[in-house]
C-alpha positions in Angstrom: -3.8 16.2 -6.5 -0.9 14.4 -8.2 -0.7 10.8 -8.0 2.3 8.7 -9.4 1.3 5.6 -11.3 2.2 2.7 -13.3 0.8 0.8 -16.2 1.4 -2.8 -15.7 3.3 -5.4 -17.9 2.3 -9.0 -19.0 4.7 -10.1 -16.3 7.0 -9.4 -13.8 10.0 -9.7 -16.3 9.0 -6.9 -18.0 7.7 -4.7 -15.5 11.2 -4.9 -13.8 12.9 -3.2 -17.4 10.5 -0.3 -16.9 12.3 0.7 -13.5 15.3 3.1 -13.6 18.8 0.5 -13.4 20.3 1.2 -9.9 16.7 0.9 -8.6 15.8 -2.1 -10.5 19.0 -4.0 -9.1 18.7 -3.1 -5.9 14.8 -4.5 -5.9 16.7 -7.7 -7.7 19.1 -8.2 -5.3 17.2 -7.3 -1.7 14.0 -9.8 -3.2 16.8 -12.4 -3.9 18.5 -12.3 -0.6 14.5 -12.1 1.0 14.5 -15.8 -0.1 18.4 -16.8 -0.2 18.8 -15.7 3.4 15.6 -16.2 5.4 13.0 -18.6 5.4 10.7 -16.4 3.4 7.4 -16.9 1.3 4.4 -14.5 0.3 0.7 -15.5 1.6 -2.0 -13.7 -0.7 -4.8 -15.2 0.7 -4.8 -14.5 4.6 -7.9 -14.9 6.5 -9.1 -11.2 6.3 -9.5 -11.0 10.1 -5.9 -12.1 10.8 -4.8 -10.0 7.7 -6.6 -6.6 9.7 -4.7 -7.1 13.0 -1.1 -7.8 11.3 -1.4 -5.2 8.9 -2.0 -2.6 11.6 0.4 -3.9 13.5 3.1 -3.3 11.1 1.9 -0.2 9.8 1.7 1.0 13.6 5.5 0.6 13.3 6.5 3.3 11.5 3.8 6.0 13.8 4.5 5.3 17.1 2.9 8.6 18.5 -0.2 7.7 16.5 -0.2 10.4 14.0 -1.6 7.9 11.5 -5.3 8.9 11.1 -5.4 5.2 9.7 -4.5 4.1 12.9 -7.3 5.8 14.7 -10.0 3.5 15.7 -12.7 5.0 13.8 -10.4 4.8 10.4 -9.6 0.6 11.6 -13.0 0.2 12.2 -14.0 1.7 8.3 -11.2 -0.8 7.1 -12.0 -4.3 9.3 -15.5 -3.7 7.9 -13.7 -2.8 4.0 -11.3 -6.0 4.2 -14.1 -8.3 5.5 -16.1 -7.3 2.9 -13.9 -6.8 -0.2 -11.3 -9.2 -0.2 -13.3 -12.5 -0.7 -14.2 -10.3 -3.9 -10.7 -9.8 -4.9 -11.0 -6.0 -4.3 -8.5 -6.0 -1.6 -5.2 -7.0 -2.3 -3.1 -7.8 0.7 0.4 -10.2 -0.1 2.4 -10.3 3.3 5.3 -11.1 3.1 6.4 -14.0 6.2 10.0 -14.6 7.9 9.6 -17.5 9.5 6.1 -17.4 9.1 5.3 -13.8 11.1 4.3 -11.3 9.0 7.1 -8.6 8.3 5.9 -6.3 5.3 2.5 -6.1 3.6 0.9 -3.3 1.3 -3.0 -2.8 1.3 -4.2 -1.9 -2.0 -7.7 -1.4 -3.7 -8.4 -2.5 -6.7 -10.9 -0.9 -9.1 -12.0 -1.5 -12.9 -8.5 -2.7 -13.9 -6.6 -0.7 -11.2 -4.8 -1.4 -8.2 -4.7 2.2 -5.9 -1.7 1.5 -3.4 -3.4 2.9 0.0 -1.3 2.3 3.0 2.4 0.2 3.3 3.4 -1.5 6.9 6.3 -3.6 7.1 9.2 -4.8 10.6 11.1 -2.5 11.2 14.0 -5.1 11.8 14.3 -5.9 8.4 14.5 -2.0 7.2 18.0 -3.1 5.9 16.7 -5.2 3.2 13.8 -2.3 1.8 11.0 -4.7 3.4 8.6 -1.7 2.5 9.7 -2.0 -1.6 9.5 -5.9 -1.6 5.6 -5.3 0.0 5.3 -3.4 -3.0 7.4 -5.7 -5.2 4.6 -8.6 -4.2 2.1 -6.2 -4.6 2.8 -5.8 -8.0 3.3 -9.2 -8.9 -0.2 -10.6 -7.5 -1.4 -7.5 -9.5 0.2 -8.8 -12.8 -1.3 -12.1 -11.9 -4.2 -10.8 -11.6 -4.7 -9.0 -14.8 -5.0 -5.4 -13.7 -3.4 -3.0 -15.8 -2.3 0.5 -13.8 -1.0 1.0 -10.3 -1.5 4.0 -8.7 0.3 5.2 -5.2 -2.6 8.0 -4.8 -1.9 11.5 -3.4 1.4 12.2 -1.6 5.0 12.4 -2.6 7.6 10.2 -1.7 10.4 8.8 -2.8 9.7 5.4 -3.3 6.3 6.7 -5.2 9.0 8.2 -7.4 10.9 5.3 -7.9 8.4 2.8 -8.7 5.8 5.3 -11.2 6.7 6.5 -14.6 4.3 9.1 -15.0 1.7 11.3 -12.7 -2.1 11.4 -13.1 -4.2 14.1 -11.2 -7.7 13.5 -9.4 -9.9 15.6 -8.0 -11.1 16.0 -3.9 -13.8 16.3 -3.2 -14.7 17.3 0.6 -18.1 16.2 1.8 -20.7 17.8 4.9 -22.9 19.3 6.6 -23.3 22.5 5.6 -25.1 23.5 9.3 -23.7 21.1 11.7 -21.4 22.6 14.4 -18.3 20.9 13.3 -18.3 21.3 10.0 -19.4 25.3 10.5 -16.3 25.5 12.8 -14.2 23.6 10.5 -15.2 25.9 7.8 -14.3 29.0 10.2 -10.8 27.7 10.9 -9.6 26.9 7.5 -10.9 30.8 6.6 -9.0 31.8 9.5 -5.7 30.5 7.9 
């Protein structure tokens, strides 16, 4: 599978001349008004618990009907137990971004041997107008830079944002994992041969 991906600069300066011109000033200009027309900031370090619940919250935004598998319990209850554990560690970045202190936008991203892997975005709908999804990413990358990683990768999928934000495309490899003689996996097997 393809996956679009970044390398990262010394700082945020630079990173922002390595993004195509009418997206560059439109990330410019929608951060910019994020702080010149709301009472904005970015929180990097929220309590992991409180982090889990807003973060699903906003990501449940954009699925209403639930066809998020990450918004299935057993998928939340992988990622409570991820988050918990991880991001005292530093391998869960999580910036939200706050409008008068709610949570609005967040990204949650993985980061592994020098990488950050861009998972799953969630941001308010209300403030679709000003790209709230990019500026998740936008912090994203910054506490990244701070941080000292050196490639962001958006994983599998194509989008358009993916496109906007990566300069070049990596591949990896899945890998699909079961038993070979349980009942579900045999009638999983049976369906996909069926297709």
């Amino acid at each position: 599978s393809g996956c679009r991906c970044f390398d990262m600069k010394p700082n945020w300066e630079e990173f922002e001349k390595s993004i195509s011109g009418n997206f560059r000033r439109n990330i410019r200009r929608y951060w910019l008004g994020l702080f010149d027309k709301h009472d904005a900031k970015v929180v990097i370090d929220m309590d992991p618990s409180s982090a889990v619940d807003h973060f699903f919250r906003l990501h449940g935004m954009h699925w209403p009907d639930g066809v998020s598998s990450f918004l299935r319990a057993p998928a939340r209850r992988v990622h409570e137990k991820l988050i918990e554990k991880w991001f005292p560690t530093g391998r869960v970045l999580m910036p939200f971004i706050l409008i008068d202190g709610e949570p609005v936008g967040s990204v949650y991203a993985l980061c592994h041997q020098g990488e950050m892997l861009i998972y799953q975005l969630g941001w308010d709908k209300r403030y679709a107008s000003i790209s709230m999804g990019n500026m998740g990413v936008r912090a994203t990358i910054t506490e990244a830079i701070n941080r000292g990683l050196k490639v962001g990768d958006f994983l599998p999928g194509e989008y358009r944002y993916k496109r906007e934000w990566s300069s070049r495309i990596r591949y990896v490899s899945d890998l699909e994992c079961f038993h070979p003689w349980h009942l579900r996996s045999l009638a999983f097997r049976a369906l996909r041969a069926l297709k």
